[in-house]
FIPA-583876 format. One record per residue (C-alpha): residue number from 1; residue in one letter; x, y, z. Coordinates in Angstrom, 1 decimal. Layout:
N
seq = NUM; type = A; u = X; v = Y; w = Z
...
end
This chain:
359
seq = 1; type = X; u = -68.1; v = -42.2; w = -123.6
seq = 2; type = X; u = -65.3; v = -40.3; w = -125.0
seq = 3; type = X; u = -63.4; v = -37.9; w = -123.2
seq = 4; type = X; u = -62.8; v = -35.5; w = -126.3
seq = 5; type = X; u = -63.4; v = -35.7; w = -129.7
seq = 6; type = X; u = -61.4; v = -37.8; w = -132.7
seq = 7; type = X; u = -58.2; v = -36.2; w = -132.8
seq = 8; type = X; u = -56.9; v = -34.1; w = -135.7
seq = 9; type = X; u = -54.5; v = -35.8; w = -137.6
seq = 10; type = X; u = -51.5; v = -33.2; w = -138.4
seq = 11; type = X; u = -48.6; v = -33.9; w = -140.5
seq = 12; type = X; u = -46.0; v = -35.7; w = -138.4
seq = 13; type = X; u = -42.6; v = -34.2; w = -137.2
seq = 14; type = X; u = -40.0; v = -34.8; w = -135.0
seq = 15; type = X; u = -38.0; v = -32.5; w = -132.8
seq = 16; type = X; u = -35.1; v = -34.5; w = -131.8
seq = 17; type = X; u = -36.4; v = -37.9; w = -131.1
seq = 18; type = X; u = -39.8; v = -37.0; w = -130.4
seq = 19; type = X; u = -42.3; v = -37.3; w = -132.6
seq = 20; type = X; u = -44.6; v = -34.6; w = -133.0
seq = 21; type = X; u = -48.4; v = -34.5; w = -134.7
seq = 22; type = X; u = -49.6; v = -37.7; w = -136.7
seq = 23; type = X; u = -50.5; v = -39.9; w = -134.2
seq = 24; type = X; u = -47.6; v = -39.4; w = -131.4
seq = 25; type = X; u = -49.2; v = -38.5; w = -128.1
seq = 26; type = X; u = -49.2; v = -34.6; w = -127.2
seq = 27; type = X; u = -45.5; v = -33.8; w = -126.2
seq = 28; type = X; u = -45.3; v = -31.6; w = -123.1
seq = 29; type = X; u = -42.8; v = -28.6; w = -123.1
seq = 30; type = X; u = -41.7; v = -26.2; w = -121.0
seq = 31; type = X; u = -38.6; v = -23.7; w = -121.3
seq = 32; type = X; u = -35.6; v = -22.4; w = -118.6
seq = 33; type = X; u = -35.3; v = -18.9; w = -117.5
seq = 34; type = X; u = -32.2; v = -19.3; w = -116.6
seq = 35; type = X; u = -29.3; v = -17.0; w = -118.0
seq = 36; type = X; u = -28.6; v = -19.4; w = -120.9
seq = 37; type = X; u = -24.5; v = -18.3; w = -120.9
seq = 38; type = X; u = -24.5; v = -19.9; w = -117.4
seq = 39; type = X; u = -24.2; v = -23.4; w = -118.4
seq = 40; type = X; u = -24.1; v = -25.7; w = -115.4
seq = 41; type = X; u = -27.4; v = -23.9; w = -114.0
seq = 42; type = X; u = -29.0; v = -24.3; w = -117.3
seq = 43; type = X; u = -28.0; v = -27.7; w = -117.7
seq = 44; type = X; u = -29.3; v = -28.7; w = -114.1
seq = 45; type = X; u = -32.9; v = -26.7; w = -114.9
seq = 46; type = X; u = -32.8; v = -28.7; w = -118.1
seq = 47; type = X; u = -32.7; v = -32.4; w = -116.3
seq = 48; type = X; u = -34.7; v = -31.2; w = -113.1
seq = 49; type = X; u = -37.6; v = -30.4; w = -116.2
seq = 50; type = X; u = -36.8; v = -33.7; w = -118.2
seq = 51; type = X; u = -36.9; v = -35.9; w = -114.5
seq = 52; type = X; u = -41.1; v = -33.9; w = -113.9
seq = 53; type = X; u = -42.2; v = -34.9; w = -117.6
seq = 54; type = X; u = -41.0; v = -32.0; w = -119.6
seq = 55; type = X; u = -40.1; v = -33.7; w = -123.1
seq = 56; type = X; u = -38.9; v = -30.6; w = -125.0
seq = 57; type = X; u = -37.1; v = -27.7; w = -123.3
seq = 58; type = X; u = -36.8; v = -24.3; w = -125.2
seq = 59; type = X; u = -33.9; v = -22.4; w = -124.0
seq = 60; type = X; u = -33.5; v = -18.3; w = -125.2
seq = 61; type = X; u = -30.6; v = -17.5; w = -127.0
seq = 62; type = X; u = -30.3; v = -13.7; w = -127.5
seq = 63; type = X; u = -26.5; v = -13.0; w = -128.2
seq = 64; type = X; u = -23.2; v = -14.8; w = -129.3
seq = 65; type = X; u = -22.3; v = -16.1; w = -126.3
seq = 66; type = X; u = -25.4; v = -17.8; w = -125.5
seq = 67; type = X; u = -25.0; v = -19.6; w = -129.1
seq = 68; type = X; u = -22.0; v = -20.5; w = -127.8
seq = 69; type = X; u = -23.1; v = -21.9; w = -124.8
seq = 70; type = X; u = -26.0; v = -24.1; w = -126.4
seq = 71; type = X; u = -23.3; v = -26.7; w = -128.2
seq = 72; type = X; u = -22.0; v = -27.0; w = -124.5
seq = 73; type = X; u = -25.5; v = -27.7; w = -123.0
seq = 74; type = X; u = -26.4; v = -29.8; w = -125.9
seq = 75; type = X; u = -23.4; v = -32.1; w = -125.1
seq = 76; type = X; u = -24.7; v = -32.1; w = -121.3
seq = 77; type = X; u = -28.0; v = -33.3; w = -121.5
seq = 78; type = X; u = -30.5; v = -35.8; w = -123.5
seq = 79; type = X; u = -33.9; v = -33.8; w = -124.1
seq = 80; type = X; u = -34.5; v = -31.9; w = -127.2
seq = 81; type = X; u = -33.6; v = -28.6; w = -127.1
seq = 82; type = X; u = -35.4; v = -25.7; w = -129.0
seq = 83; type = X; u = -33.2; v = -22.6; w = -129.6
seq = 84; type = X; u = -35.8; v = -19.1; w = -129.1
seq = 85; type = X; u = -34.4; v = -16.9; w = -131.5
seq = 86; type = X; u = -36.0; v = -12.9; w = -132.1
seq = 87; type = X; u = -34.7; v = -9.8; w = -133.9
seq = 88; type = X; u = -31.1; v = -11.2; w = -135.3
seq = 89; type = X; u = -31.5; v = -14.5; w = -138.1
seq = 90; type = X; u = -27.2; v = -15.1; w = -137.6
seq = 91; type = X; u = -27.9; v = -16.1; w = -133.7
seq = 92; type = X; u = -30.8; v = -18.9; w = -135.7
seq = 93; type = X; u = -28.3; v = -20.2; w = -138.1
seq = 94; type = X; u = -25.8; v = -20.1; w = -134.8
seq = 95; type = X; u = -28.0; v = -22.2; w = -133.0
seq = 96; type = X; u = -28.5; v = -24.2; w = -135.8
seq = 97; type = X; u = -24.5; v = -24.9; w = -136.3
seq = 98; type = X; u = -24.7; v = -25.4; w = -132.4
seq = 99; type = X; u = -27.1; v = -28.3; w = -132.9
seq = 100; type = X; u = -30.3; v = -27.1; w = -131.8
seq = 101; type = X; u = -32.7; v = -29.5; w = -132.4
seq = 102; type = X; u = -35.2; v = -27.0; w = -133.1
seq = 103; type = X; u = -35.8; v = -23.4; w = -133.7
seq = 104; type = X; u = -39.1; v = -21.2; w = -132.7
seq = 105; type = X; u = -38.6; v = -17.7; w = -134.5
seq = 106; type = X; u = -40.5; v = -15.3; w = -134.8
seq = 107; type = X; u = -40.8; v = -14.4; w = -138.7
seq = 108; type = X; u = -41.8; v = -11.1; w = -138.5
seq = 109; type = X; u = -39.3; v = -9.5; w = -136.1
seq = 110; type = X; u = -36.2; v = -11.6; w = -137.6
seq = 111; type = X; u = -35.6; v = -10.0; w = -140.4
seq = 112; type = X; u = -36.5; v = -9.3; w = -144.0
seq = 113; type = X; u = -38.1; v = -12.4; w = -146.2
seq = 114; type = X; u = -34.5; v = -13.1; w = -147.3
seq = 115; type = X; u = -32.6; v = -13.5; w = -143.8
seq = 116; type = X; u = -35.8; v = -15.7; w = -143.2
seq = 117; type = X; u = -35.2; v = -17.5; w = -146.3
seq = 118; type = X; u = -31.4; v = -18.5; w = -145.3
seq = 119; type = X; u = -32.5; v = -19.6; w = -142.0
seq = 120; type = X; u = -35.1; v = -22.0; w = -143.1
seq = 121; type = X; u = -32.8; v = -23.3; w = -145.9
seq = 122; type = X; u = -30.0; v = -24.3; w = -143.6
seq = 123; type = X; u = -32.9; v = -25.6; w = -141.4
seq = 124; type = X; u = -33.7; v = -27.7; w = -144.3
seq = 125; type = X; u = -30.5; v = -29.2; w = -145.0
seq = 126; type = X; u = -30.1; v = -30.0; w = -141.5
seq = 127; type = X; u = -33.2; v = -32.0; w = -140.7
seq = 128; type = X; u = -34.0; v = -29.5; w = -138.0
seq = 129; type = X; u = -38.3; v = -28.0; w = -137.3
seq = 130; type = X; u = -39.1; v = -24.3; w = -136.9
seq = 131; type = X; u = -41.6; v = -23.2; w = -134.7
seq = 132; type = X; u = -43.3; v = -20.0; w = -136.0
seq = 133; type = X; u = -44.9; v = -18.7; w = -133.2
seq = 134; type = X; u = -47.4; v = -16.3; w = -133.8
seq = 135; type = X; u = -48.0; v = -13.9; w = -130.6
seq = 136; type = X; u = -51.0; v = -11.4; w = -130.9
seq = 137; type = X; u = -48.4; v = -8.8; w = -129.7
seq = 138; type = X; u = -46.3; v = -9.1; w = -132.6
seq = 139; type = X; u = -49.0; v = -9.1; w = -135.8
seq = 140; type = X; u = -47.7; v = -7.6; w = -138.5
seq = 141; type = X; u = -48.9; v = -3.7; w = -138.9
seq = 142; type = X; u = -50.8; v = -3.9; w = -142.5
seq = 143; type = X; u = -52.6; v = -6.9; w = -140.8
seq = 144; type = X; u = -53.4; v = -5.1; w = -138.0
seq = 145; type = X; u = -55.1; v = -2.4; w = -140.1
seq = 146; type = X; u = -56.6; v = -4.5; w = -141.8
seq = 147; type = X; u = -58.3; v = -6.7; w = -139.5
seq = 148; type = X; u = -58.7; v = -3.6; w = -136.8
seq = 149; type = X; u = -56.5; v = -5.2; w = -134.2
seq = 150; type = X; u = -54.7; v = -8.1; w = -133.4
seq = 151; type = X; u = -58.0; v = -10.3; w = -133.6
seq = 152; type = X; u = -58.1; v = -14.0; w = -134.4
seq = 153; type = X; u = -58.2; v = -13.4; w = -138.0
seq = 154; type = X; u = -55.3; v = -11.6; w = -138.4
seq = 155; type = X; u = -53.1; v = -14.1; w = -136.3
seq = 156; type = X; u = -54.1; v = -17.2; w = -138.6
seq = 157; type = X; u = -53.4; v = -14.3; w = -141.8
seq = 158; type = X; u = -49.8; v = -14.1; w = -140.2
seq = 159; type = X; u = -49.2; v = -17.7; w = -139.8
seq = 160; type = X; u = -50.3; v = -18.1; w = -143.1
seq = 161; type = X; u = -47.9; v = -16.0; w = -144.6
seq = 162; type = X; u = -45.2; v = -17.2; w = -142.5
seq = 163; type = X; u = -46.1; v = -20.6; w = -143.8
seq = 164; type = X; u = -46.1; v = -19.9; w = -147.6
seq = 165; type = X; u = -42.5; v = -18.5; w = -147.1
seq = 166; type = X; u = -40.9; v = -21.6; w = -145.2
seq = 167; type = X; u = -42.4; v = -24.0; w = -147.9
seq = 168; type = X; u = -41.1; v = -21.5; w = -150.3
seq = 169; type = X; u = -38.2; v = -22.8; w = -149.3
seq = 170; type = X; u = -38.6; v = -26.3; w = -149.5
seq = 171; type = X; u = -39.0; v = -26.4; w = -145.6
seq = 172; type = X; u = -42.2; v = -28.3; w = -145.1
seq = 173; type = X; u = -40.8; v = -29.7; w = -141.0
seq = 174; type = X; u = -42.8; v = -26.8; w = -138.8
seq = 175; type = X; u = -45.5; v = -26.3; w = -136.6
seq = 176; type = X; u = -47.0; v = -23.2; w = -135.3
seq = 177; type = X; u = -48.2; v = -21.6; w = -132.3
seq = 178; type = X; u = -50.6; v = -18.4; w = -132.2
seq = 179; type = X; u = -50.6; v = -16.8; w = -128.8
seq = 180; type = X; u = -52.4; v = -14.0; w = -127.3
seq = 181; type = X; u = -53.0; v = -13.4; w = -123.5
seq = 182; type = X; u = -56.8; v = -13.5; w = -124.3
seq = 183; type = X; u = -58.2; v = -17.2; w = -123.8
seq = 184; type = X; u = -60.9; v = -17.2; w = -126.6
seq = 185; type = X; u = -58.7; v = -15.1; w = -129.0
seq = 186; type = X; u = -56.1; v = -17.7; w = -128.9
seq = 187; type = X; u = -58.4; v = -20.5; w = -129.2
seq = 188; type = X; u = -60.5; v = -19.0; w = -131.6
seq = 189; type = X; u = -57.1; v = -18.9; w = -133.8
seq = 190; type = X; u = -56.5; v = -22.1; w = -133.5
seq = 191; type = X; u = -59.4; v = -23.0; w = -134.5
seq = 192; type = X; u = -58.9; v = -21.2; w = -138.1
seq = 193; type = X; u = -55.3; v = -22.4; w = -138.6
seq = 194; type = X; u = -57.1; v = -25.6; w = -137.8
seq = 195; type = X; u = -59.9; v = -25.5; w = -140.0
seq = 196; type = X; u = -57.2; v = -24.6; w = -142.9
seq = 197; type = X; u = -53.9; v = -26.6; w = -142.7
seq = 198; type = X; u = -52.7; v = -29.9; w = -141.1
seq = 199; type = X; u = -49.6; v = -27.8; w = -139.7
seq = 200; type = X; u = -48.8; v = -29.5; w = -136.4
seq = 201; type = X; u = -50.2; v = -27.0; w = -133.4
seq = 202; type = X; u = -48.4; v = -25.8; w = -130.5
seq = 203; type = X; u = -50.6; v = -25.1; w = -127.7
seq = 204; type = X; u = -50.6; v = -22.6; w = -124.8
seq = 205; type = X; u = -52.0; v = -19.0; w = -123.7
seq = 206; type = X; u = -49.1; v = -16.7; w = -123.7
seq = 207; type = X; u = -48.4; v = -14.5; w = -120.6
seq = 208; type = X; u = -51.2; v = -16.0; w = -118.6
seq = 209; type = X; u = -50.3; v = -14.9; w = -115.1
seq = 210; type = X; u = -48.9; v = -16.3; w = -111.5
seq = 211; type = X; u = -50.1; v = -19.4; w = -109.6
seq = 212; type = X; u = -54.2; v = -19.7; w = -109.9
seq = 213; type = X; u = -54.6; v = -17.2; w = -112.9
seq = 214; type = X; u = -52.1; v = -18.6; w = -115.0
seq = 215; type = X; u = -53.1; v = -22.1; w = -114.2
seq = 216; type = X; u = -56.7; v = -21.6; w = -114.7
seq = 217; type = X; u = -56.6; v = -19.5; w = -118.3
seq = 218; type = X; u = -53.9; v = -22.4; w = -119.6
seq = 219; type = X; u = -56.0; v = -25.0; w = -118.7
seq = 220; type = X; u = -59.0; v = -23.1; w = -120.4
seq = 221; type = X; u = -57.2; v = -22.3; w = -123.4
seq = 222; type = X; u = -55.3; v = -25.6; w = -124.0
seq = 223; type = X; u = -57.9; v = -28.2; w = -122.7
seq = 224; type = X; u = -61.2; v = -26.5; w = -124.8
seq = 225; type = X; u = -58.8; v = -27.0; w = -127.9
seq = 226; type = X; u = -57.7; v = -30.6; w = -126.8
seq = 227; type = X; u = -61.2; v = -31.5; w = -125.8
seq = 228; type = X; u = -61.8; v = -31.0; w = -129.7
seq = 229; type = X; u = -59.5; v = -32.7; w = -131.2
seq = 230; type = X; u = -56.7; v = -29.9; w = -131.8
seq = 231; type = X; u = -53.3; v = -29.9; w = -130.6
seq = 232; type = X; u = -49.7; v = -31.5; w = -130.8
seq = 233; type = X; u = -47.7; v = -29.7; w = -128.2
seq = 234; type = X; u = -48.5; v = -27.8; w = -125.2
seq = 235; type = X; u = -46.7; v = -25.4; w = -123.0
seq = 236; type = X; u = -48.6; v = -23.9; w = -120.1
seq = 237; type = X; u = -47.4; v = -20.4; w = -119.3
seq = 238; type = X; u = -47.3; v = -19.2; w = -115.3
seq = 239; type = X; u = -45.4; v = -16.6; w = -113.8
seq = 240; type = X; u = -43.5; v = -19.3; w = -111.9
seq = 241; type = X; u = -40.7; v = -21.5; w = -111.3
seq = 242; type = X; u = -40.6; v = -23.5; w = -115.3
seq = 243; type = X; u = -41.2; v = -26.6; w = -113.4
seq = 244; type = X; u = -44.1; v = -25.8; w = -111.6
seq = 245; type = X; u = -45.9; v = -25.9; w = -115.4
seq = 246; type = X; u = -45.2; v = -29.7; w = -115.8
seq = 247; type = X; u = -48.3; v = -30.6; w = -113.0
seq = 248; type = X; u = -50.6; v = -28.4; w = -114.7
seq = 249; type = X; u = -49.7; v = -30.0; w = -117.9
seq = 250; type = X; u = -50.3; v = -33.5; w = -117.1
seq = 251; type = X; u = -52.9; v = -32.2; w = -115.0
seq = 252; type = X; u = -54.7; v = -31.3; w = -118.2
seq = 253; type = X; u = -53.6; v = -33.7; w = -120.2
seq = 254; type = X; u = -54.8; v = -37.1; w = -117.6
seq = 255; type = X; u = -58.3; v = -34.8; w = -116.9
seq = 256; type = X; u = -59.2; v = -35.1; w = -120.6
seq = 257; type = X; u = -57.7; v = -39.0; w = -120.8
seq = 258; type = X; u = -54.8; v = -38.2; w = -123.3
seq = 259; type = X; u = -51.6; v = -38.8; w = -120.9
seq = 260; type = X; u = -51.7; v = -41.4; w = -118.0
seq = 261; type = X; u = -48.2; v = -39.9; w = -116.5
seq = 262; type = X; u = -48.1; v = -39.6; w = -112.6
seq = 263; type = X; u = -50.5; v = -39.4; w = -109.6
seq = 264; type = X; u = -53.9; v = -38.9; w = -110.3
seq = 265; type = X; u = -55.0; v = -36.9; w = -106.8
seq = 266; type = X; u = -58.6; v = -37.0; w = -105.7
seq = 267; type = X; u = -59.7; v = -34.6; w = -102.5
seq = 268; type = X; u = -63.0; v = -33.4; w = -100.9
seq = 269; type = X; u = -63.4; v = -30.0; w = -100.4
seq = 270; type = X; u = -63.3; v = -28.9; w = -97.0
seq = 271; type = X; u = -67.1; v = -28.6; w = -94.9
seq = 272; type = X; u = -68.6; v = -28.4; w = -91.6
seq = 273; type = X; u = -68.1; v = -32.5; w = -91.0
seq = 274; type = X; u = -64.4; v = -32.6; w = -91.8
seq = 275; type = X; u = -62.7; v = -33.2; w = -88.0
seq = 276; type = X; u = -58.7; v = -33.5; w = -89.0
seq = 277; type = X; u = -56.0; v = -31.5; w = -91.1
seq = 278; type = X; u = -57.3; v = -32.3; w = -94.4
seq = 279; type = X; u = -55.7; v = -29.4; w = -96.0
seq = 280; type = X; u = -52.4; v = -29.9; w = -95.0
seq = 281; type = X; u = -52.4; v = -33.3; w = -95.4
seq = 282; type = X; u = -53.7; v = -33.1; w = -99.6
seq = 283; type = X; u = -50.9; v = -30.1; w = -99.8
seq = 284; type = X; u = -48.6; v = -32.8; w = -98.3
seq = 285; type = X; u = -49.1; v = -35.8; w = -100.4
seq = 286; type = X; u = -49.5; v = -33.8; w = -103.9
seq = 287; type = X; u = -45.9; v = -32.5; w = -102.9
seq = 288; type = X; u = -44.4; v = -35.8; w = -102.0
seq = 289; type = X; u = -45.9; v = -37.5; w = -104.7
seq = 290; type = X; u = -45.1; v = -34.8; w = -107.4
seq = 291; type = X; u = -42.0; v = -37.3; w = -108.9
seq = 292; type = X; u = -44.2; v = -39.9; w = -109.4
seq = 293; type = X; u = -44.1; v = -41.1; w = -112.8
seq = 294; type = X; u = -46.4; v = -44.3; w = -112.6
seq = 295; type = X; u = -50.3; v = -43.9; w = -113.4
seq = 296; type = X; u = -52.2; v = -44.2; w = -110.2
seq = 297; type = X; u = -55.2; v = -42.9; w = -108.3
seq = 298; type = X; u = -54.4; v = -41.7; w = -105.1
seq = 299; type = X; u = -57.3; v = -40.0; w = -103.0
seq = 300; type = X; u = -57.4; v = -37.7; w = -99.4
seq = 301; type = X; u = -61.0; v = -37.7; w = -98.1
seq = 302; type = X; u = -62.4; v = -36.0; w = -94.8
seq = 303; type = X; u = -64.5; v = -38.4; w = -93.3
seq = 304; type = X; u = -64.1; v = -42.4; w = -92.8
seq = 305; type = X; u = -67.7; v = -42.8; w = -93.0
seq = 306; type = X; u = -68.3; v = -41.1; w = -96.9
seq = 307; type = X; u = -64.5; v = -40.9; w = -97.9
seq = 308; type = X; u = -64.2; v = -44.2; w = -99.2
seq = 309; type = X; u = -67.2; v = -44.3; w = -100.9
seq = 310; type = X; u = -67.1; v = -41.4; w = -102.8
seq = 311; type = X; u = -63.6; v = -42.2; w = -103.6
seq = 312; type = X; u = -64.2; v = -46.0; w = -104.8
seq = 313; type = X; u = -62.6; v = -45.3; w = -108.2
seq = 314; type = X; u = -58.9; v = -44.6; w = -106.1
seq = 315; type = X; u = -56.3; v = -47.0; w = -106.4
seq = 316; type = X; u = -55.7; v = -46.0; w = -103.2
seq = 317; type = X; u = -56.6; v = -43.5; w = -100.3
seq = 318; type = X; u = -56.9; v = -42.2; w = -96.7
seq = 319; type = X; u = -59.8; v = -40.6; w = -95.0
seq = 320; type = X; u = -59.7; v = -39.2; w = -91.6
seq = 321; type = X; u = -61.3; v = -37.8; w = -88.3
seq = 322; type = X; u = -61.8; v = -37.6; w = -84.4
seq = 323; type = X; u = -57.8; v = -38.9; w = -84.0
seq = 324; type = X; u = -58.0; v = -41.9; w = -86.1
seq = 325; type = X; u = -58.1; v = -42.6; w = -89.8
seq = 326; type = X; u = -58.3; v = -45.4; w = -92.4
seq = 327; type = X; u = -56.3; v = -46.3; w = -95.1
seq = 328; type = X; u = -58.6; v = -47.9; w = -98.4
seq = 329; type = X; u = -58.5; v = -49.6; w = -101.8
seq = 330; type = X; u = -61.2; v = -48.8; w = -104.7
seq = 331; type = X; u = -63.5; v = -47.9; w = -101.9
seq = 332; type = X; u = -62.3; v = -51.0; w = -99.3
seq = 333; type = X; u = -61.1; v = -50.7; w = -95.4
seq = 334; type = X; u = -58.4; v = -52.3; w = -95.8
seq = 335; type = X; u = -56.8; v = -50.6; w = -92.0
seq = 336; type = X; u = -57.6; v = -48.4; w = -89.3
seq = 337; type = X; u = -54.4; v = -46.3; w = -88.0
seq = 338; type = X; u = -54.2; v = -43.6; w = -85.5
seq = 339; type = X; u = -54.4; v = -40.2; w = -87.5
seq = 340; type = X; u = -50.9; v = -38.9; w = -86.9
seq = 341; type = X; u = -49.3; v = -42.3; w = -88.6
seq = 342; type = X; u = -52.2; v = -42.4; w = -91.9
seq = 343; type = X; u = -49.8; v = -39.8; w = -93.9
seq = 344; type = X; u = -46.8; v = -41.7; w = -93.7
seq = 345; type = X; u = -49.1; v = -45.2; w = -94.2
seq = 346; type = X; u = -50.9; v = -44.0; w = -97.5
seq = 347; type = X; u = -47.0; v = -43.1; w = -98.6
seq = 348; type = X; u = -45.5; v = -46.2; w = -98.3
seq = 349; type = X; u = -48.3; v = -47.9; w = -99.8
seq = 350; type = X; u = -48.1; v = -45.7; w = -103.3
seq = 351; type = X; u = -44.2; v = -46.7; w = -103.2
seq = 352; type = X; u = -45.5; v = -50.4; w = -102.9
seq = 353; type = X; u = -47.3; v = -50.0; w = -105.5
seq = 354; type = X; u = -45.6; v = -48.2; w = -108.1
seq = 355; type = X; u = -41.8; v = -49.1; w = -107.3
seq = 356; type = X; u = -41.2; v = -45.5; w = -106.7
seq = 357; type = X; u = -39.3; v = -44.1; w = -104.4
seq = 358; type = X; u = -41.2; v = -41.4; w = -102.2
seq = 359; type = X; u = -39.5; v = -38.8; w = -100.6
end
């Protein structure tokens, strides 16, 4: 059966090296929050992102001197880099001079049609994408009357305008994102741009909240959209550490079979029959697996007798209880261990298996 439906074909781009829309996978970004002007801690947010899976990093760029320090982070690192640009078009053709390998502007704060113009010109004659992104905060005022708010329809209305101009100019290399803090809003827009363009998408639910709340309304907004067909890029949005999006991601991605990157982790809930620290121990082995790049199944069960069982599809797994525990393949005893040693057991045996090194 198939996990989502046949996948929108969009007009291919490339940001950098990476391929974007057509029939490249979905890229995963992220973006810094460092002070961009601060170099060497940009630089090392930039790699500790690329080494968890991030493939595109945006990084802002709100004055001269942070133009000035993208051509020095640029030289420092490997991953694409996406210059955010708002309110002033000379910091976009900056970043463009700097060697940006992509801009995301927002049209309708940057300026008048004609600073847009020069921007997407020299973007042209450099090779390099824009990303219009469309936020439900920043709709233009006569759509807003006329729509009665910042409503689905009136984001698609805005991209489409924004479109018409950079084709205007002969810039055909974009993709778009349209944003709002409300799940079906934002998917209910891309639905429309979809239904009307083959732009390449960028996904993601702008200002979706900390931790659990932020996780959960991403992973709602981007995965109904990916489970039907539509989407290029995603960035999921949590009022956390950048790399803390990277898991949730993938997480989303490997749930609806589109990206096999990383540790797959199955665990029971907690109940009544559960007689060791399974808690602590899941919390335990989803941080020390984290850097794991190789597809594998790894499960943490609570009881020896069920665990492997209802884990058979695991690559591997532990199940424990009453001071001792079991280590398993696809559902097979494969050992019995005393519980304080099955932790360190089920470790090794992933870095057997996939080469890795666990920390």
């Amino acid at each position: 059966m198939e996990t989502v439906r046949r996948r929108r074909i969009s007009r291919q781009i490339h940001v950098g090296n990476v391929p974007v829309g057509g029939t490249a996978p979905v890229v995963v970004q992220s973006m810094t929050n460092t002070d961009t002007r601060d170099v060497v801690a940009t630089v090392a947010q930039i790699q500790r992102l690329h080494r968890a899976g991030c493939e595109i990093v945006r990084v802002a760029v709100p004055s001269r001197e942070a133009v000035d320090a993208l051509a020095r982070i640029k030289k420092a690192v490997t991953v694409p880099i996406i210059a955010d640009i708002h309110f002033d078009f000379r910091l976009a053709l900056g970043a463009l001079r700097a060697g940006a390998d992509g801009l995301r502007i927002n049209p309708g704060n940057i300026g008048d049609e004609d600073k847009v113009r020069r921007v997407a010109r020299e973007a042209r004659e450099r090779g390099v994408p824009i990303r219009i992104g469309v936020n439900s905060g920043s709709v233009e005022k006569d759509l807003l009357a006329t729509h009665g708010g910042p409503t689905a329809e009136a984001m698609v209305e805005s991209a489409l305008r924004h479109m018409g101009l950079l084709e205007e100019c002969g810039l055909k290399d974009f993709k778009v994102s349209l944003k709002s803090s409300d799940v079906l809003t934002t998917v209910e827009a891309y639905r429309g741009l979809a239904a009307k363009s083959d732009v390449p998408l960028h996904l993601g639910v702008t200002e979706a909240g900390p931790g659990v709340l932020g996780a959960v309304k991403s992973s709602l907004g981007i995965g109904l959209l990916l489970a039907e067909g539509i989407g290029d890029t995603i960035r999921v949005s949590v009022t956390a550490d950048p790399e803390e999006e990277l898991p949730i991601a993938y997480g989303i991605l490997r749930s609806l079979g589109l990206r096999h990157r990383g540790v797959d982790l199955i665990s029971c809930p907690t109940c009544g029959r559960t007689e060791w620290n399974l808690m602590e121990v899941a919390q335990e082995v989803e941080r020390r697996l984290r850097a794991v790049v190789t597809p594998i199944k790894v499960a943490v069960m609570g009881c020896a007798v069920n665990g492997p069982g209802e884990a058979r599809e695991a690559d591997v797994g532990i199940a424990g209880g009453r001071g001792q525990g079991i280590l398993f393949k696809k559902g097979k005893l494969v050992e019995k261990l005393p519980q304080e040693k099955i932790l360190e057991r089920l470790l090794q045996e992933v870095q057997a298996m996939t080469g890795e090194r666990i920390l």
